[in-house]
ZANU-700480 format. One record per atom (N, C-alpha, C, O): y, x, z negated. Coordinates in steps of 0.001 Angstrom, whole numbers, plus 500000, padded with zeros to 6 digits. Last residue first. Example, Ala and Ser with C-alpha at 12.3 -4.5 7.8 and 13.67 -1.06 7.14 Angstrom:
497750512850492920/498940513670492860/500030512900492130/501138513409491961/494310513190492200/495500512300492200/496700513200492200/496681514236491535/
***
This chain:
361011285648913684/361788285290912830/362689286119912268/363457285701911402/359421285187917192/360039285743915665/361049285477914517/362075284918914905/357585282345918158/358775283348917817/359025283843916345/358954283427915189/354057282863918975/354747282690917855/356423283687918031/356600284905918047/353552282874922192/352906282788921302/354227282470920033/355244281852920349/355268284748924704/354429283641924593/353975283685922533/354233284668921837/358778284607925214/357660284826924931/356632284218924312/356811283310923501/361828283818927497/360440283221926568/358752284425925967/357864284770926748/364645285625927595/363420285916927867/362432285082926925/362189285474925784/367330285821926602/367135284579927444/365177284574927684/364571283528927913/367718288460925729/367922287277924973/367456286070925400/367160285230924550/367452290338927897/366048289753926833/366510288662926365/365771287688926510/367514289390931184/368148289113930117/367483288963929163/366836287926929022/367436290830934505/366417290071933532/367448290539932071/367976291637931902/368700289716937178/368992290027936017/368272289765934836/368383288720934195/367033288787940582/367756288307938676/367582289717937592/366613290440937362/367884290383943404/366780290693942078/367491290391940491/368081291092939668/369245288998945953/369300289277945191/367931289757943973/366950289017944042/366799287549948366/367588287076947526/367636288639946939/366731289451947130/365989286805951895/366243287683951127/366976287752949951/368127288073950244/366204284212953413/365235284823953590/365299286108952241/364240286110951614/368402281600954167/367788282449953315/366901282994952855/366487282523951795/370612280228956011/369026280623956205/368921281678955147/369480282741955417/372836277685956242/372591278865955618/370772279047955768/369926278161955647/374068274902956598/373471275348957270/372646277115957574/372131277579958591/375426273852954421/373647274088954674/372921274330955466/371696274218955503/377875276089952938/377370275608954567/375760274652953832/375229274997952777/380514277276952142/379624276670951885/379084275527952536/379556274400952686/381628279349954050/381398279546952939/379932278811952285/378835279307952026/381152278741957502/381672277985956858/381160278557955184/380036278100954975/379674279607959590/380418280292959500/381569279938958295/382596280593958121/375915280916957977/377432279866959483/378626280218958548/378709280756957444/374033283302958028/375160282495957307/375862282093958298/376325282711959257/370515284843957356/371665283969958117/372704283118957802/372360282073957251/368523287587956442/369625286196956151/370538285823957631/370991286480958569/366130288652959112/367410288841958063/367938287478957308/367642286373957765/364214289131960521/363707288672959288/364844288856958510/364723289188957331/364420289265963316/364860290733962448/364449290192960532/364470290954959565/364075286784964126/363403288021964888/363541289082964602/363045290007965246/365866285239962794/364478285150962678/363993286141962595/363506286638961580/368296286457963775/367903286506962193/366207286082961454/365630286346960399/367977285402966383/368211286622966272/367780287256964551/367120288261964285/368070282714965701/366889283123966595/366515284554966055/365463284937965544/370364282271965033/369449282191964308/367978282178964547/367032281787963862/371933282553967079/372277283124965311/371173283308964786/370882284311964135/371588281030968468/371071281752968847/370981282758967658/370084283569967427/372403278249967525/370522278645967672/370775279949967959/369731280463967557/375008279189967225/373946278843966063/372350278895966332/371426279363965668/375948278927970263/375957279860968807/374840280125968259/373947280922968548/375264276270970781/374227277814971202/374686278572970540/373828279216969938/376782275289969022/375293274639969036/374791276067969700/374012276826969124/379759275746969814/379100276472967968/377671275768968430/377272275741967266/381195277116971801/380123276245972225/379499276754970422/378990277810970047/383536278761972445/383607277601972148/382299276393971690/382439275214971366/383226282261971564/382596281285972515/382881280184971573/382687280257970359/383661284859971008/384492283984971346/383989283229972473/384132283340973691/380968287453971481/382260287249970770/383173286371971580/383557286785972674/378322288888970006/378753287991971363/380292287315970510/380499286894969372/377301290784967995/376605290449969008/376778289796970555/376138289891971602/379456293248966659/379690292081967353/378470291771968632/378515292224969776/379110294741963533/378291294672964979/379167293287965726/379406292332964986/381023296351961242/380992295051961880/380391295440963335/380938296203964131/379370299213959667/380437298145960255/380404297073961246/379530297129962111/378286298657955826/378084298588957147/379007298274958300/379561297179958212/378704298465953313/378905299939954028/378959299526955806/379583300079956712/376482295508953683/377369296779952613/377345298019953179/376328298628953509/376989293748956743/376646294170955516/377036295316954681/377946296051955064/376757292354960011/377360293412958953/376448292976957708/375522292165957667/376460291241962951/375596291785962415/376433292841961267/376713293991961605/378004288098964531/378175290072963798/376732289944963405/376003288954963472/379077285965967014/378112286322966551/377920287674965566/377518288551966330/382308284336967036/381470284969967477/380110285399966412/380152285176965202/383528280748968097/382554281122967431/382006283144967848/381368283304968888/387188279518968125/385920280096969040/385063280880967779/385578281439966810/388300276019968033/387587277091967087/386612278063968303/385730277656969060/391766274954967986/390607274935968749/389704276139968503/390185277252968712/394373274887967626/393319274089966828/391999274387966888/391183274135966002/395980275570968728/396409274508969291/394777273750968238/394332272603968199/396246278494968364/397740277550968032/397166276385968508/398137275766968945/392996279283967625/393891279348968260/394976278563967630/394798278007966546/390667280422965180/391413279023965829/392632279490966280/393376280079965495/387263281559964453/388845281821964608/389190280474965303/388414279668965818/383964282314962749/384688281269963643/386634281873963640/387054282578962722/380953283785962692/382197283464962175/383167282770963533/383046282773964758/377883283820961822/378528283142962736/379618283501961765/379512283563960541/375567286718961035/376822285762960451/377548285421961363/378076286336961996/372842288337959335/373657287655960550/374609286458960399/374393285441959739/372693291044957165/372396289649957440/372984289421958636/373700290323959072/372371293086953568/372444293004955485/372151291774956033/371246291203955424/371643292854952053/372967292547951696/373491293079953567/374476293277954279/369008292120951171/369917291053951000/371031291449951019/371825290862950283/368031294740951702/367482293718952547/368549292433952716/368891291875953758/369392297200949630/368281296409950164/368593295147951150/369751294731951102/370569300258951654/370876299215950415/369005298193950750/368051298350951513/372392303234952693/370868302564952084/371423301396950935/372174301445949961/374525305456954056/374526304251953312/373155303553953539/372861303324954712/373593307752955818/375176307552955207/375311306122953930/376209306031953092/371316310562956300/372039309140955715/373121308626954947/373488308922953810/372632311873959568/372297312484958292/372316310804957662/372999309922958182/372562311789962569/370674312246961375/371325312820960263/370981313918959826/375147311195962949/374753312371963018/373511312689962115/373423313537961227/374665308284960633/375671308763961170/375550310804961157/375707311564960202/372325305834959487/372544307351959704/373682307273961104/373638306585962125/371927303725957413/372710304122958274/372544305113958648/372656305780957620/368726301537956247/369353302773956295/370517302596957271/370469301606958002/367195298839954666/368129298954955594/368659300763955344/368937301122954200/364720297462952856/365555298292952538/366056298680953976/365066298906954672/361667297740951852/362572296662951863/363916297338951550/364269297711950431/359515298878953340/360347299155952043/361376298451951521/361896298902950501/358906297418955426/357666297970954944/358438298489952944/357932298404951825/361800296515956702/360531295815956159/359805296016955044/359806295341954014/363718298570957708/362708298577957319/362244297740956184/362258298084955002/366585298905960042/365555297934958762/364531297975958795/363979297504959789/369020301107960708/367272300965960121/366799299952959669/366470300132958497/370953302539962728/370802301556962078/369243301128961978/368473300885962908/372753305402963515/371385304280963846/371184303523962439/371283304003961310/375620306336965624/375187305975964350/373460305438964854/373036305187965982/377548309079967553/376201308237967403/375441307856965804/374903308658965041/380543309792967132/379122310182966714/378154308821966674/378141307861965905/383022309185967992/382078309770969355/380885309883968310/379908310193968992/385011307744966450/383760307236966921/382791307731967907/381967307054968522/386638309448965474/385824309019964354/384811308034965238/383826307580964657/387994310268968032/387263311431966668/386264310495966017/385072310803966042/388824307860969082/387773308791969735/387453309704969157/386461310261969629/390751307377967033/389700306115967186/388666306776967948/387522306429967655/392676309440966922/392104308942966388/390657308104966296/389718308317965529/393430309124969816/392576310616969514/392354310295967978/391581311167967581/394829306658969665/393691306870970576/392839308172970086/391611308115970017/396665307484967828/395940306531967846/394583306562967927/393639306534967137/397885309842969242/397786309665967917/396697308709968102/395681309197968596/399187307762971762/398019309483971589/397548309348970297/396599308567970233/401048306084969750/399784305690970941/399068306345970795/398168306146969979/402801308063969233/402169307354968290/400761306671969014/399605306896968656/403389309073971939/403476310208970653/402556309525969917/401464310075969772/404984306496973087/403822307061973820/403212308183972787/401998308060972954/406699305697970829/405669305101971496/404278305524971708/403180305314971193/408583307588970928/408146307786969577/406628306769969962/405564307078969424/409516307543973267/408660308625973577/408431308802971980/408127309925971578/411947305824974229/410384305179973956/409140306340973977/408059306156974537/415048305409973648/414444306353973622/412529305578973215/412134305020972191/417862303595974996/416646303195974425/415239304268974765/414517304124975752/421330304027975196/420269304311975562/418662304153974695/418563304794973648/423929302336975375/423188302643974744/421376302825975085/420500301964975169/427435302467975441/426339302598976730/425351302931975490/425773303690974618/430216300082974000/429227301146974555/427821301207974809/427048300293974520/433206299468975884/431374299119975415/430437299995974974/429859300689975811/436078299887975092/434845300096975719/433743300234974886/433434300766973820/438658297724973358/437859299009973267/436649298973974334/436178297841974444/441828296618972367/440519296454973718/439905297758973406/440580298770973216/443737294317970122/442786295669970631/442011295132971792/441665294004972143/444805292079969773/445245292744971180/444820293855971056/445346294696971786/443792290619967482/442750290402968551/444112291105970088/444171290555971188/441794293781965712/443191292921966169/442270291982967095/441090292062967438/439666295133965006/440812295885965363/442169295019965934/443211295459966420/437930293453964974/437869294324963895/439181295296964082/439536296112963232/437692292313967504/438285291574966320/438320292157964771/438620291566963733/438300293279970121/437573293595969407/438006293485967980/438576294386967364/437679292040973363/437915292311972585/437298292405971413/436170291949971228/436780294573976222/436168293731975645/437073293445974107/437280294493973495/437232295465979898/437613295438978478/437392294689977454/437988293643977709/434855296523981619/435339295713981807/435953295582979870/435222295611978880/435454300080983362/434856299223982480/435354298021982132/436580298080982237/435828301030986727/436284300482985345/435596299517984376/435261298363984641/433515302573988052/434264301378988094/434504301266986803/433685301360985889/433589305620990408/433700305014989416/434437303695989235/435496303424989801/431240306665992501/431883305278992517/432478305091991351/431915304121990842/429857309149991619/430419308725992629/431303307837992900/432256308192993593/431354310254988156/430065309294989197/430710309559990544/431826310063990672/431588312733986507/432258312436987597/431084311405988360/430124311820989009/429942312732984282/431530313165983931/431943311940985035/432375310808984814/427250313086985105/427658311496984336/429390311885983818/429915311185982952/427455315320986105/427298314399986791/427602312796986147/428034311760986651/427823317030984248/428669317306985302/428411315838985995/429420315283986430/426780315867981003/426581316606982392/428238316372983447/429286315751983272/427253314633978897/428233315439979105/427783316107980629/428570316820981252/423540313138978462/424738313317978476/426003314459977764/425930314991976656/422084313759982443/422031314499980599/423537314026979858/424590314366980397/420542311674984774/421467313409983869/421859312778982554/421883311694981971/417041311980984525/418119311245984725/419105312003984073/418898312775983137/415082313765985351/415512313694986588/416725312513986048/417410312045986958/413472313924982776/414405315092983141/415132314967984318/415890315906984562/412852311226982157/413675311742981663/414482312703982145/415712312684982123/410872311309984041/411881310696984251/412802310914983903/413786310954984642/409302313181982711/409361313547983599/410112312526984222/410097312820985417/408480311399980527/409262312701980298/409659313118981499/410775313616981346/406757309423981514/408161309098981068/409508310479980524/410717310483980294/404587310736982390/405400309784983404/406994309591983104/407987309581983832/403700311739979491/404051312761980985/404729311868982133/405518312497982838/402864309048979064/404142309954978350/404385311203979362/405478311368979905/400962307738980903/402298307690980429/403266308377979828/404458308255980113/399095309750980018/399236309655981398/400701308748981583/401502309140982432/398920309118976995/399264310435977854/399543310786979207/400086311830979569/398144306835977035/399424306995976465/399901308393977306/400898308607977996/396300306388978327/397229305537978714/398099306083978344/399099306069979062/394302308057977033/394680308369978634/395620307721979009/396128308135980051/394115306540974627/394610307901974610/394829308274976120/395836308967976264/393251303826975432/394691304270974763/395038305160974944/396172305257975412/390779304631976083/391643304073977444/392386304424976875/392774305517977285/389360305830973701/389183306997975277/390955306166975874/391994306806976037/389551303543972133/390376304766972151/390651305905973298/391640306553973638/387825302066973614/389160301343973149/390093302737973120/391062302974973841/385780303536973656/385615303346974327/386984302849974821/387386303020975972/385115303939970443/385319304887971305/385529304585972139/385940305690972493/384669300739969320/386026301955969271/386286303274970185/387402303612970582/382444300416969700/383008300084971413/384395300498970747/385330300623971538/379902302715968526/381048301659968259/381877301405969737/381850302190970685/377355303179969631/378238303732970142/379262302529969350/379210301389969813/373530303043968538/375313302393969309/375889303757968610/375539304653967842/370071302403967789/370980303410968157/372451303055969104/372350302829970310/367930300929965510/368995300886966544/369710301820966526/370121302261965453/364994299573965039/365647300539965039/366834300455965946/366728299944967061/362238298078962548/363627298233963571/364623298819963722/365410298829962775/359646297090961346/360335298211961490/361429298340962340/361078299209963138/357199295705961556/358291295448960698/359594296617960434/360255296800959412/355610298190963011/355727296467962875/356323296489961380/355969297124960387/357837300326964744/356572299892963918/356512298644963527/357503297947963742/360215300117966443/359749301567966072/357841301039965813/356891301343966534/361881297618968403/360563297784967065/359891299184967373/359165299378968348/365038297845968414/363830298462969162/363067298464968105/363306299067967059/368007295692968913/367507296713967943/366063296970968969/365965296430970071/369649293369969108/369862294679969530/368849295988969383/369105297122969788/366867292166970386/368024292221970877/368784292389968860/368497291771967835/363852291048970381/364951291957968869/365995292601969172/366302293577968487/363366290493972513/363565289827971709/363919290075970616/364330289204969849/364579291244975821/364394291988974214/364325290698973219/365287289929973205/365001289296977582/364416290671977994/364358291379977037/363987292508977358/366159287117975984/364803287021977058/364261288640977573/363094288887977878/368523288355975009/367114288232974019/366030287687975129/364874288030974876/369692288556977351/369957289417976405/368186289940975814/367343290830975930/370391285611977998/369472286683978916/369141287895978071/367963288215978233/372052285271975772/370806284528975716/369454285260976788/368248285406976590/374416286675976037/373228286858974840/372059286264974976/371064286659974368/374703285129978245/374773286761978385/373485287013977266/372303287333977397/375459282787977734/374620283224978152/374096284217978697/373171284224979510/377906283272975370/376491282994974474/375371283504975696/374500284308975364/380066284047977278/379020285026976509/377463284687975774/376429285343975644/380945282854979462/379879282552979321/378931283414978497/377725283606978649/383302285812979513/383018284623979883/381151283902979685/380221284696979824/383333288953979419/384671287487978410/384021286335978702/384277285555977785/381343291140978948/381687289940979351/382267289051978808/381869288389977849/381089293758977715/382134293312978127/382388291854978962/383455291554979500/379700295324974485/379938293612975364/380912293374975903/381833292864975264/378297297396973673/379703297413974380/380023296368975242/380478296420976385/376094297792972532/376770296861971782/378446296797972460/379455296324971936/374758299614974252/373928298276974124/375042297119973427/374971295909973645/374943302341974310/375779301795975063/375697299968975099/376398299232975794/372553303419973896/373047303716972950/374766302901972910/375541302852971955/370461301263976171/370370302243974932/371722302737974036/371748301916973119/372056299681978415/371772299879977820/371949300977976953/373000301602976805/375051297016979918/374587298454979268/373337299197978162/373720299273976995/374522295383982933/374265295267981502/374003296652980929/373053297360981264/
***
């Protein structure tokens, strides 16, 4: 099991809810670390870096594989694709753009895959630039109010209600719904607590264990649910026109 900054790199495909569930028995503010009371702190690694490291070694450890094939197959006009060893007649094909007693040869067409491996790299040294910096993630309670910091500097501050925990659901070709667990909100990027589990009852308690134990909102996975936990509202719009005052209205 990975800790500290390495904490959100969930690689178990199987029996995830009970991964999460050992998870929160040994942290109960799984993901996060109580700094102060009411105070929570988290330090990850997007598991993009981790996606990108493999791509970019795949591609490159491939594309040097495939260039280096290249140069050992001959070239065409070489000396060698002139004169084969064995030559066999091509088999004559007709060709109805030219009669049907034309015969023309086939032709040989070679399939170039080094725009692939080029674009891949790319990719990968993409996704490992923008994710080697260590982010932390803040809710603070005491101010009511959530921070980002990306490299100790702050990247995005909002309040309380627009950070939350959220079952979402997907369906295969055959119908069938897997449930995972996020942690998002404004600016914020998608946390995956536990991802693609069939079982929506431990889901959900655990959804909502976790949203307890961070004092966040909670949303299933359905728009309009009752199964919704609402801890943190919005601040109404105060409207004079609409505003009662006490005593004698004006005239």
């Amino acid at each position: 099991m990975l800790r500290g900054a390495f904490v959100l790199w969930n690689l178990c495909f199987f029996d995830v809810e009970r991964s999460l569930a050992r998870r929160l028995q040994q942290n109960t503010h799984y993901p996060f670390q109580v700094q102060q009371p009411n105070v929570f702190v988290m330090e990850y690694y997007k598991d993009t870096l981790w996606k990108g490291t493999l791509i970019f070694l795949i591609c490159v450890l491939g594309g040097v594989f495939y260039f280096k094939i290249l140069q050992l197959l001959p070239q065409p006009g070489s000396q060698d694709q002139q004169v084969p060893l064995a030559p066999v007649p091509p088999l004559p094909c007709p060709s109805p753009a030219l009669g049907l007693g034309s015969w023309v040869r086939p032709l040989q067409v070679f399939q170039d895959y080094s725009g692939f491996f080029v674009y891949g790299t790319l990719v990968g040294f993409w996704l490992l630039l923008s994710s080697m910096h260590k982010r932390h993630l803040v809710i603070n309670h005491v101010q009511g109010c959530y921070q980002i910091y990306i490299k100790r500097r702050l990247w995005e501050e909002g309040p309380l209600h627009q950070i939350y925990v959220r079952l979402t659901a997907q369906m295969d070709a055959y119908g069938k719904c897997f449930y995972s667990l996020i942690i998002n909100g404004h600016g914020l990027e998608v946390l995956v607590l536990a991802n693609l589990s069939d079982k929506y009852e431990h889901m959900e308690f655990l959804g909502r264990r976790i949203a307890r134990k961070l004092k966040l909102n909670y949303f299933d996975y359905l728009d309009v649910s009752t199964r919704h936990v609402i801890r943190h509202r919005p601040p109404l719009e105060r409207d004079e026109e609409l505003q009662v005052w006490g005593g004698a209205v004006p005239q």
